[in-house]
C-alpha positions in Angstrom: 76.9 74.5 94.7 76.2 74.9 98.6 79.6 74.6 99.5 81.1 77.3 97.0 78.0 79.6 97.9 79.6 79.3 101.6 82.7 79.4 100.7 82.2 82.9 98.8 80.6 83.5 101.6 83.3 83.3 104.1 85.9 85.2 101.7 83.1 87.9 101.3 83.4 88.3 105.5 87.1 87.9 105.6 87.7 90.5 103.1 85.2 92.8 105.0 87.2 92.6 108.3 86.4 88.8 109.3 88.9 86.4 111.1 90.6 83.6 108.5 90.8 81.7 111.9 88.0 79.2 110.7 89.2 78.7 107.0 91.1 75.7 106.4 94.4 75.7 104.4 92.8 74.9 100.8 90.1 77.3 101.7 92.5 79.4 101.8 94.2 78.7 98.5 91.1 78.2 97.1 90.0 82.1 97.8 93.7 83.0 96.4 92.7 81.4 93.1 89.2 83.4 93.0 90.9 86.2 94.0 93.3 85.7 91.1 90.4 85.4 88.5 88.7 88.0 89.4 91.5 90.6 89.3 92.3 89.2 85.8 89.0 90.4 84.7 88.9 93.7 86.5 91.9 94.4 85.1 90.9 93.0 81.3 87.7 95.1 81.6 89.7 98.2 82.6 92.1 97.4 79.7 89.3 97.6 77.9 87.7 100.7 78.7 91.1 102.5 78.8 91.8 101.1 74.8 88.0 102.6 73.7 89.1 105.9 74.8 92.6 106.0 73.5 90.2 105.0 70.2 87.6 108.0 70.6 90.8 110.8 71.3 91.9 109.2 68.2 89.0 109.8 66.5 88.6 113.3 67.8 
C-alpha cells in the first residue's frame, strides 16, 4: 500500500510539472494504466450526466 501511495505520489508531481527523470520504465507504464482507468470513469460519469439530461429535456 506504501509503494502505490508513492507511486500516486510521484504521477500526482509529474502531472503537475515534475521531471519523469526518476520513474523507472514500469512506473511508467504503470501510471499509463491508472491514467487509462481513470479517464474511463471520467468519461462513464460524464456519459452519465449527459444521458440524465437528454432524459429531463425529454421529459420537459
Amino acid at each position: 500500500m506504501k509503494h502505490e501511495i508513492e507511486f500516486l505520489q510521484k504521477g500526482l508531481s509529474y502531472m503537475y510539472g515534475g521531471g519523469i527523470g526518476t520513474m523507472a520504465l514500469d512506473e511508467l507504464h504503470m501510471l499509463e494504466k491508472h491514467l487509462e482507468i481513470w479517464i474511463y470513469h471520467i468519461r462513464s460519469a460524464k456519459m452519465d450526466l449527459m444521458y440524465q439530461e437528454i432524459q429531463l429535456l425529454k421529459n420537459k
